[in-house]
N, C-alpha and C positions, 0 to 999 in steps of 0.2 A: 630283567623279567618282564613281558607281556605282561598288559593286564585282563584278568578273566573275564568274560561276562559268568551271568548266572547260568544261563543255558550250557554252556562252555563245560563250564565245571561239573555241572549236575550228569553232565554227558560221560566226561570223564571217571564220575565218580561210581557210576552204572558199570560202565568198563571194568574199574576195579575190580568191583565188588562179585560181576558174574565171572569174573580170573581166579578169585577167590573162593568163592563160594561160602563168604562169612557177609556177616551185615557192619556197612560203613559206617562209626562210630563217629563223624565229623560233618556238620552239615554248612551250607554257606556264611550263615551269621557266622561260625564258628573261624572259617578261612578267614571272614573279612578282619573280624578282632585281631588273628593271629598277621595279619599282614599290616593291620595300624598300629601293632607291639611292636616290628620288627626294629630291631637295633639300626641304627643312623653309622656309615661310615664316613670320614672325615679324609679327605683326598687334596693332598695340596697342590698345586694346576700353578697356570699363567693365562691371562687370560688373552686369546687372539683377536679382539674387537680391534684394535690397532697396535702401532708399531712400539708402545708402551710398555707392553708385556707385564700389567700389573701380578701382582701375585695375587692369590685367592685359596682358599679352602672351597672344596664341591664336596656339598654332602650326599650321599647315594643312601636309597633304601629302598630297600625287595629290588635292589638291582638296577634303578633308575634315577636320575637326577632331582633331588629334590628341591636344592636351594644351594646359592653360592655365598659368600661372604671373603671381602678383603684381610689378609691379613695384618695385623697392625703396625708391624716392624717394619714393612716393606715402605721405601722412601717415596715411592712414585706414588703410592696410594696410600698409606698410612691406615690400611683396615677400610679403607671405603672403596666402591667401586659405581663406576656412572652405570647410565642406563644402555650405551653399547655393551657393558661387560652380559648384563642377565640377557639383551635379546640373543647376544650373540651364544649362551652358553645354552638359550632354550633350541636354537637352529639344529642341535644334535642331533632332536627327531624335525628336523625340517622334511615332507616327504619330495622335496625338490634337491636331495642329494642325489649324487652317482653315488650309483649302489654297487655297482662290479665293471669291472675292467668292458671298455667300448670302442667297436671301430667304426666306422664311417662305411654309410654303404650308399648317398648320396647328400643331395642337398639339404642338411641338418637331419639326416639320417644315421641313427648308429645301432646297431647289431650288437649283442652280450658276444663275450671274447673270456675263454680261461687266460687266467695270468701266462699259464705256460707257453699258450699262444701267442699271446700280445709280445713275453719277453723275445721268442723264437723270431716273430715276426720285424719286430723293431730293431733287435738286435742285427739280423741277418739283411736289412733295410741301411742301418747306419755303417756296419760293415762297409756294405756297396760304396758307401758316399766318401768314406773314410777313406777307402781303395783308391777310387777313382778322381777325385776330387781333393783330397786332404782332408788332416784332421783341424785344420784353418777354416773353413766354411760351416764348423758345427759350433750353433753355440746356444749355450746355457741361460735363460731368460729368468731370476728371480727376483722376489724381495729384495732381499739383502739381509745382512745380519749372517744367523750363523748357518750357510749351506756347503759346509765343510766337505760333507760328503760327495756335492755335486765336482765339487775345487778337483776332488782326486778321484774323479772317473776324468776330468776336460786333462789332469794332469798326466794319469795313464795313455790319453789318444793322443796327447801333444797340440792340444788344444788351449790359446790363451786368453778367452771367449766369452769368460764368467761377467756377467751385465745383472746388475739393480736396476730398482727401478727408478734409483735417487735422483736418475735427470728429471723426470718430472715431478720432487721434490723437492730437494731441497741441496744440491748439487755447490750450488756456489757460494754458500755459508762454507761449506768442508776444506771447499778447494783453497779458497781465499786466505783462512784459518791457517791449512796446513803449511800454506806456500809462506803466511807472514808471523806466525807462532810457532808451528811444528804441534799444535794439539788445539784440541778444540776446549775451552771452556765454559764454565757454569757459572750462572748466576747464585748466589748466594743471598738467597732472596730472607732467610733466617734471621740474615745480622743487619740488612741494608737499612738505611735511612731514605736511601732517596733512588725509585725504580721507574726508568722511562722502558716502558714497551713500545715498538712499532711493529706493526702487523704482526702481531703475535697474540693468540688469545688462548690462552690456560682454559675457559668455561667455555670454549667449544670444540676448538684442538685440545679435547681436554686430556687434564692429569691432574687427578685429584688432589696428588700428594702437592703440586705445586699450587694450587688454589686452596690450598688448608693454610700454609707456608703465609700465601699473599693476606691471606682475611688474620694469621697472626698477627704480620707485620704492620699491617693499616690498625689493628687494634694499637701497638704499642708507638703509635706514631708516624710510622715510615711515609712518606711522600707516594703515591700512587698518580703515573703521568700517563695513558695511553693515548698513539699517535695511530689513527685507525680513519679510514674514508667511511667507515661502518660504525654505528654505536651497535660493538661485539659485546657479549657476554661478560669480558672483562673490564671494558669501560665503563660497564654499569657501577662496579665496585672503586672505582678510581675518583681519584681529588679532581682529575680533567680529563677533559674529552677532546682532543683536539682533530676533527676530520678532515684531513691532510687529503690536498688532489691527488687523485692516484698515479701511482707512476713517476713522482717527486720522491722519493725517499731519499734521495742520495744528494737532494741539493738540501735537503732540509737538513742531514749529515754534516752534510759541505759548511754550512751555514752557523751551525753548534761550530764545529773545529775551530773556524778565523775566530768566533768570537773568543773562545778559550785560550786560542794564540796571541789576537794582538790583545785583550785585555790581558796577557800574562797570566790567564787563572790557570795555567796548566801546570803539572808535577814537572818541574824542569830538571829535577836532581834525576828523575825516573827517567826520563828523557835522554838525558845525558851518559846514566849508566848503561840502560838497556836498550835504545831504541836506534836502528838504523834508516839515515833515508829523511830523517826527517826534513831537514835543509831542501829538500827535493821536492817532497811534498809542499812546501811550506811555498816554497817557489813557484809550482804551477798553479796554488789555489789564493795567493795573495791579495788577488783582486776579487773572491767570491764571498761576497760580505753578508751577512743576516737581513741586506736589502735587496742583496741581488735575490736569495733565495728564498725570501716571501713571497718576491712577484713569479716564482714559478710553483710554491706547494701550498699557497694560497693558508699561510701560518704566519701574522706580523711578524716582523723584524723584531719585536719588543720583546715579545715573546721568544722566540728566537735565541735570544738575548738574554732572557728571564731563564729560560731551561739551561741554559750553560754555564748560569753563574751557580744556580743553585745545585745542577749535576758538582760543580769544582767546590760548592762551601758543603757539601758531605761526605767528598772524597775524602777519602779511599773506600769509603763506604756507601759508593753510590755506580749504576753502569746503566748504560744502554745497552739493554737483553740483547743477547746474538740472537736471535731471531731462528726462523724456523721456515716451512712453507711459505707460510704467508708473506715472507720478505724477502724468499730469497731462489724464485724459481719462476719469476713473473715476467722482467723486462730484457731489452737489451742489456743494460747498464745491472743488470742484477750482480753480476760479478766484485761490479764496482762500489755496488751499495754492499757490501759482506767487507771491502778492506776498508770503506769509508767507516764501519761498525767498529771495526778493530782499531783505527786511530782513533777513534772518538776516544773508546777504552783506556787505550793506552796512553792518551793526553791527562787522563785522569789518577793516571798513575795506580791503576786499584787492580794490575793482574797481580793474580797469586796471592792475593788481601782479601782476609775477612770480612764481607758485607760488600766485596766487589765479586771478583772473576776468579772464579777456585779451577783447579785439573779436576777432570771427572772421578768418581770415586769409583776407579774399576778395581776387581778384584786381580790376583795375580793368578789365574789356574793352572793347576798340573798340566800334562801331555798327557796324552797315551802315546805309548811306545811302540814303535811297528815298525818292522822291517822295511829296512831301505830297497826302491825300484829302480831299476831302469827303466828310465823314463823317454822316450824321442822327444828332439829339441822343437819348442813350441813355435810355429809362423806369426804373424802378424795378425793384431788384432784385427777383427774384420769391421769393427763401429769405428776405428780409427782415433781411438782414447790413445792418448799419448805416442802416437806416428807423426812421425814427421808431415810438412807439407798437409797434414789434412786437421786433427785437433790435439795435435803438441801438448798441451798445456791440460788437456782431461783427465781427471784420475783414473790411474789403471784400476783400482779396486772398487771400482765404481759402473764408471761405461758411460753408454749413451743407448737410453732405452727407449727412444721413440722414432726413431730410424728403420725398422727391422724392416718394413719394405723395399726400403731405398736399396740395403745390402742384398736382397732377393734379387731386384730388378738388376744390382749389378754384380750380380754373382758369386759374390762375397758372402753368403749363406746358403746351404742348400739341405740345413738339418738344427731344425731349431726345437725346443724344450723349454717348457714355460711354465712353471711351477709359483704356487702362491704371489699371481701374478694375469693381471687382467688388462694386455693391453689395451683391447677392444676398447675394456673403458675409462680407462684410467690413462691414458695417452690422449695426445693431443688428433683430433681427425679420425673419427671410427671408420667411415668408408676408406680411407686412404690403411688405415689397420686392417679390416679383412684381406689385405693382399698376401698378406703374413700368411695364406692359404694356398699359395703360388709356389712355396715352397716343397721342396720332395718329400720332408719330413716333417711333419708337424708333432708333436707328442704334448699334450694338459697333464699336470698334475694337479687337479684341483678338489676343492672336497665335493663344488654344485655342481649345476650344469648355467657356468659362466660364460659371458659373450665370445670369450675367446676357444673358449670349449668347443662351443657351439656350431662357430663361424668357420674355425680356422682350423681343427683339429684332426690330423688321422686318428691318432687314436687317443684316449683318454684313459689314464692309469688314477684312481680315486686314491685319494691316501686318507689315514685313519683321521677322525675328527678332533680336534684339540684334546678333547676330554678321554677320549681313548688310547691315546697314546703317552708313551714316557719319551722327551726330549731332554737333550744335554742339555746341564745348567746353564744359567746365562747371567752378564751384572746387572744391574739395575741403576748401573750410573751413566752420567749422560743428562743433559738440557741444563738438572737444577743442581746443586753445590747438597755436599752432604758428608757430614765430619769422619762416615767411616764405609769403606768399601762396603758392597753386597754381593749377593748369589741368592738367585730365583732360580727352582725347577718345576719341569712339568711333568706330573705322575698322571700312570689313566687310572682316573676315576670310575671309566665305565667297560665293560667289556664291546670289541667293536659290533655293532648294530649289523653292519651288513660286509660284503665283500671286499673288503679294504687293505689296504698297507702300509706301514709307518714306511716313511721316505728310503732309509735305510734299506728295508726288506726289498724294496722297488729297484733301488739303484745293485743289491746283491742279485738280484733277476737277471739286470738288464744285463750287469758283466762278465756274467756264467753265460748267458747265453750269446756274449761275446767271443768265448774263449781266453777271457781273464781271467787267472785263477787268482783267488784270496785276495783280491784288492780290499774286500774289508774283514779282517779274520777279528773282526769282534762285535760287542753287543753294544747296546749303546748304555745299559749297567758300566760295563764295562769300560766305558768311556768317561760315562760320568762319576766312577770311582776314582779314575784316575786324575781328572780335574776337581775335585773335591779335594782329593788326599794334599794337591799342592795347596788347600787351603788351610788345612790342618780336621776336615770334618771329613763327613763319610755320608753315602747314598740314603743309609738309614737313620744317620742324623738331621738331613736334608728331609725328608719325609717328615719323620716327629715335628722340625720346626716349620717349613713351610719359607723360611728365609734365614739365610746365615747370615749373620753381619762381623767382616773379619775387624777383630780387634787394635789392628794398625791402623792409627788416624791420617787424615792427609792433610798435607801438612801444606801451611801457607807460609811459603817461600818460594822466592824466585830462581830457578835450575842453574847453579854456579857447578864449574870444576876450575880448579887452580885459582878462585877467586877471578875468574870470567862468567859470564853470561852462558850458559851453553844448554840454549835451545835447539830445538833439531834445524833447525834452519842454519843456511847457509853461515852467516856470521856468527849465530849463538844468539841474536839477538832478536826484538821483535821489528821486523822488517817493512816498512813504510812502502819502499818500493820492494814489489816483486822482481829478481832478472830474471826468473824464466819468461816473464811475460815480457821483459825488453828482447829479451833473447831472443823471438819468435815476431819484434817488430810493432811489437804492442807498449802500450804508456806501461810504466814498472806502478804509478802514482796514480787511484784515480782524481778523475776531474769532473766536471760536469758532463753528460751526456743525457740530450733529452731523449722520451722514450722515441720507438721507431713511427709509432701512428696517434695521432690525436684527433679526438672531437671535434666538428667544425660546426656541423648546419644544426638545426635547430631538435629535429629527431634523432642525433646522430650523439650515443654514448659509449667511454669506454669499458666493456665487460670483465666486471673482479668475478672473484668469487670468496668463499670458504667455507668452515664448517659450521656443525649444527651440535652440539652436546648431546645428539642420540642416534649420529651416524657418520660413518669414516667410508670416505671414499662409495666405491662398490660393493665391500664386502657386508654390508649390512641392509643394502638395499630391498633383502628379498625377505627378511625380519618381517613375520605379520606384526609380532609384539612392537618394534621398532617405527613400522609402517602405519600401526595406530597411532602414536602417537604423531606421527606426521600427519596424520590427518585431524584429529583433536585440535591441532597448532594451525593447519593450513600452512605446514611448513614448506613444500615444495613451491611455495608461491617466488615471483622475482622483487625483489626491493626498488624503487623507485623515488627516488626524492619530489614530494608533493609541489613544488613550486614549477620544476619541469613538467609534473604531470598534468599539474594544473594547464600550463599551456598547451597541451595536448590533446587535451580531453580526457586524459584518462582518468578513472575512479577507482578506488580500492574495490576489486576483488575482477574488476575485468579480465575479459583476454586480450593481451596483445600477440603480437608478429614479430617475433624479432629475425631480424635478419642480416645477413653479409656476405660476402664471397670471401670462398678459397681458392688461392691461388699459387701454383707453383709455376717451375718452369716448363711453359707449353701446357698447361693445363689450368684452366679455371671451371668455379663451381660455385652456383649460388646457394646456400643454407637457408632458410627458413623454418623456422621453429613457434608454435605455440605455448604459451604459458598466462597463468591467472597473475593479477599484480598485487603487491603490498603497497600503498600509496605510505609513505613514511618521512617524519623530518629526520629522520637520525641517519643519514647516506649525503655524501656532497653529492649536489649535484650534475657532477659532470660524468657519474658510473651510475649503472645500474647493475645489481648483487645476485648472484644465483648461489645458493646451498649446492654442494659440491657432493651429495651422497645418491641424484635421481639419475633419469634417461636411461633406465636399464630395460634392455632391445634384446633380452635374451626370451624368447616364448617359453622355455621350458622352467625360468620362475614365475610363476604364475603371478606371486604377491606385490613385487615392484617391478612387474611387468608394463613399460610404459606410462610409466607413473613420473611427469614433468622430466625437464629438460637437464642436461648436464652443461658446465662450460667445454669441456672438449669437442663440442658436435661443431663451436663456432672458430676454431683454432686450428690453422693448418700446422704441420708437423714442421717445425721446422729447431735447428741447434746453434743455441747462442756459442762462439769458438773459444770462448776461453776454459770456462766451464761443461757446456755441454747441456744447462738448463735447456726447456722448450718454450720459456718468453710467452706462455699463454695470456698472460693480460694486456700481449701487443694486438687484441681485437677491438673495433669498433663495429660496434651493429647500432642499426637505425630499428625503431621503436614505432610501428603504428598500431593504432587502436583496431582491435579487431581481430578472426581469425582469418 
């Protein structure tokens, strides 16, 4: 419900009254009382500020958003929720959403379009491409997570195309993981004694539930170590700080492991039963001692030294966090530092061990049942995930999502679809991203009008906002350890605002006016009854509670059959060396590899980045509420270490120049960017720090509309081959005073 003015109503109430021709018995004092009586509904949601999907209750009344709150059961949040969750759930009435279906009628020109249109048009557009071209050249650009529905329309055309955005992620934790455990695990941060982090920070990548977890654990003792080039959010709260040079993660890795091996502190019975490869491993890293790899992560040897003994005197109750972004989507060697994480682990003996490394706590959900298709056999990936000769070793359920010009330019795309998903800014190289416009087909599915929207888009299809739509359930397990599966759903809280459509309703458009019949002959109730029911609850049960938590514990043991090992991996075992990576000519073991570009001259640092605990990525950017408080903070400002600035000249709160070139093959480009500084001693300094949520170059949000600089602007696009990460912190820019 609108809210009235006075004039508004007294207008209306004249109308009445001469329709009537009786005297209106209600005057505006009386509206107002009756609309600050009106009853509170309670709406239980997910919240979309990031990839987190906390749970929450949205209270509504007279039809409008009133107030959110965590619900308590949920493990990620435990009833609390950050300051992304409220701006992002006030954005509902942001008035820099798409409002109705848009098409392009020049240079960031778009024209109102009915849905029927847009479907007719697009549909009978992708036809063509599908005809003449293949259904191999169209492909599907999301998040990631659950876009089932996208899976089977790409499955219907024989398309096998479906791309996340996880290469600029977190891509080579998953891969590393799957290829040397067969599952990704959790820290168990409840029960642990002794927690090293490396680039990983819970208080700004945040997640409530696991910074409740960590300030339990520090209260009952636990060791808190973080390895960070930054004093993060999370270091604050830690026993140590250790600012590790950036781009060493894997020798400092390298460095922990020999000490573990030749002092014998490692679980050798664990070793022995479970682990293949190690003999191998153990062989190419012999010589890389806790001295060799002080003098490259700039962290004594003593130290060094000191962290491995005391990781091995609390095992099995102690792990080096799998990490996340922050460690694992950075360098060349990123790949390398995700199996080096896994042996550290595994030397420790603590996978499948309480107060170590648990399986995620997912639920097991029902299906829905649907009728079997004939389906055409799908062609070749067109980003080159898992093909031969080009990137073998990429996950298929993943991609490579910062490529999508390169496939334009060579033909390999000619109908692209980009759904909750911002290359423009969230990819490495925004100019080298608008090419993604060169394309025959462009289609947004976004709620704003985002850079990619903007730049790149034929047409833009809006979909409902978090809070107005009902999405299939989802677990809530994944990153942290937690003794019993979940399920999180998202109900609408609000009736939709403007001219909208649950993704769903978009994709039944698009394949009716394909000539698809019943590719989706149901609801999405009806979906999520179905996946409830395998849990033993029900849609209206989900509703009342706001989170189910199924009564099967998970159970800490290591995956035996017949009294083997039997992991999903090759052996059953947890695998030291990879062969598909030897398979394809690659070490199976890593080893040391420095990164591809270092610091030299005196102005010249290498550029990290991360988050901020009141903004994720792009999507929060255009938050007035969010965008105060960056301003309150002077948070868009760049971090600089005082001793380097000192020699510089620079002062806290200046502007510098930062600068660097892009270059690819046969083309080069010089960057230059301004920014105000942080003059700070908590940064080593050999990097200088950018906050990961500004540089938003879309005119049509007004609010973080060129508001400071992003690290992508300094990053050419490029794909590390084993994984597929985009190695964005292989740049160096030089630093002068001034703009």
């Amino acid at each position: 419900m609108r809210p009235m003015s006075r004039r508004t109503f007294l207008k209306a109430g004249a109308l009445a009254g001469a329709a009537c021709a009786a005297p209106v018995a209600f005057d505006f004092a009386s509206f107002v009382k009756g609309a600050a009586e009106a009853p509170v509904t309670k709406v239980p949601s997910t919240c979309n500020g990031c990839s987190t999907n906390c749970a929450l209750w949205a209270y509504v009344k007279n039809g409008r958003l009133w107030k959110i709150e965590g619900v308590p059961l949920a493990m990620k949040n435990e009833g609390k929720l950050c300051a992304r969750a409220h701006g992002v759930a006030a954005d509902v009435y942001n008035p820099d959403r798409v409002t109705q279906p848009m098409k392009r009628t020049g240079d960031g020109q778009f024209a109102p379009i009915t849905w029927d249109e847009a479907f007719k048009e697009i549909g009978d557009r992708l036809t063509k491409i599908i005809d003449k071209d293949g259904a191999d050249k169209v492909v599907w650009l999301g998040h990631g997570g659950k876009e089932t529905y996208a899976q089977m329309l790409l499955d219907e055309i024989g398309s096998a195309n479906y791309v996340t955005h996880y290469s600029t992620c977190f891509t080579s934790k998953t891969n590393a993981w799957d290829k040397m455990v067969g599952a990704q695990l959790t820290s168990d941060i409840n029960r642990a004694k002794y927690m090293l982090f490396c680039g990983r920070n819970y208080g700004g990548g945040i997640m409530p539930g696991a910074m409740r977890k960590i300030m339990r654990a520090k209260d009952r003792g636990a060791k808190i170590v973080v390895v960070d080039p930054r004093l993060c959010e999370l270091a604050k709260v830690a026993d140590e700080w250790l600012p590790i040079r950036p781009g060493t993660d894997l020798a400092f890795f390298l460095g922990i492991a020999h000490t573990l091996i030749s002092e014998k502190l490692y679980d050798e019975k664990f070793v022995k039963d479970y682990v293949f490869g190690f003999e191998e491993f153990w062989s190419a890293n012999r010589s890389f001692t806790a001295e060799k790899a002080a003098e490259l992560c700039d962290i004594p040897a003593a130290k060094i030294r000191a962290i491995a003994r005391e990781l091995a005197k609390n095992a099995p109750a102690a792990f080096l966090e799998p990490g996340y972004h922050g460690l694992h989507n950075h360098y060349a060697a990123s790949t390398q530092i995700a199996q080096a994480n896994v042996i550290v682990n595994a030397l420790l003996g603590n996978f499948y061990k309480h107060g170590g490394l648990m399986p995620a706590a997912s639920p097991k959900f029902g299906q829905l049942r649907l009728p079997k298709r004939l389906q055409p056999e799908k062609g070749p990936r067109a980003d080159g995930a898992g093909v031969a000769n080009e990137y073998p070793t990429v996950e298929l359920s993943r991609g490579i999502a910062q490529d999508m010009p390169g496939l334009i330019a060579r033909g390999k795309l000619k109908a692209l679809f980009v759904y909750h998903n911002n290359p423009l800014r969230t990819a490495p190289d925004p100019e080298y991203q608008k090419r993604i416009a060169k394309a025959d087909l462009v289609v947004a599915i976004p709620v704003d009008w985002n850079e990619t929207a903007v730049h790149t888009a034929h047409y833009i299809l809006p979909e409902h906002y978090y809070l107005e739509r009902m999405d299939a359930p989802k677990s809530t397990g994944g990153n942290i350890a937690h003794d019993y599966p979940q399920a999180v759903m998202r109900f609408p809280a609000l009736k939709p605002l403007h001219n909208t459509k649950h993704l769903l309703d978009i994709l039944k458009g698009l394949s009716k006016a394909m000539k698809i019949d019943d590719l989706y002959p149901f609801t999405v109730e009806e979906e999520a009854a179905a996946m409830l029911g395998g849990l033993g609850t029900t849609v209206a049960g989900m509703k009342e509670s706001g989170c189910y938590e199924v009564p099967e514990a998970v159970k800490a043991e290591f995956p035996m059959k017949d009294g083997q090992p039997a992991l999903t991996t090759t052996t059953g075992r947890v695998e030291f060396s990879v062969g598909a990576f030897k398979l394809h000519g690659r070490m199976g073991v890593p080893v040391w590899i420095p990164p591809l570009v270092s610091p030299k001259g005196e102005a010249e640092f290498r550029l990290i980045h991360g988050k901020q605990p009141w903004h994720s990525h792009s999507v929060t950017s255009n938050s007035p509420y969010l965008m105060a408080i960056t301003r309150s903070y002077n948070g868009a400002r760049l971090w600089m270490n005082r001793g380097r600035a000192d020699k510089l000249g620079i002062g806290d709160g200046d502007t510098v120049t930062l600068e660097t070139t892009i270059a690819y093959k046969g083309e080069s480009r010089p960057v230059r960017k301004t920014v105000a500084v942080k003059v700070t001693e908590m940064l080593h300094p050999d990097c200088v720090w950018l906050p990961n949520g500004y540089g938003n170059f879309s005119p049509k949000q007004k609010v973080g509309y060129q508001q400071g600089v992003n690290y992508n602007d300094f990053a050419p696009a490029r794909v590390e081959a084993l994984s597929g990460s985009c190695m964005v912190q292989e740049v160096i820019v030089t630093v002068r005073k001034g703009g």
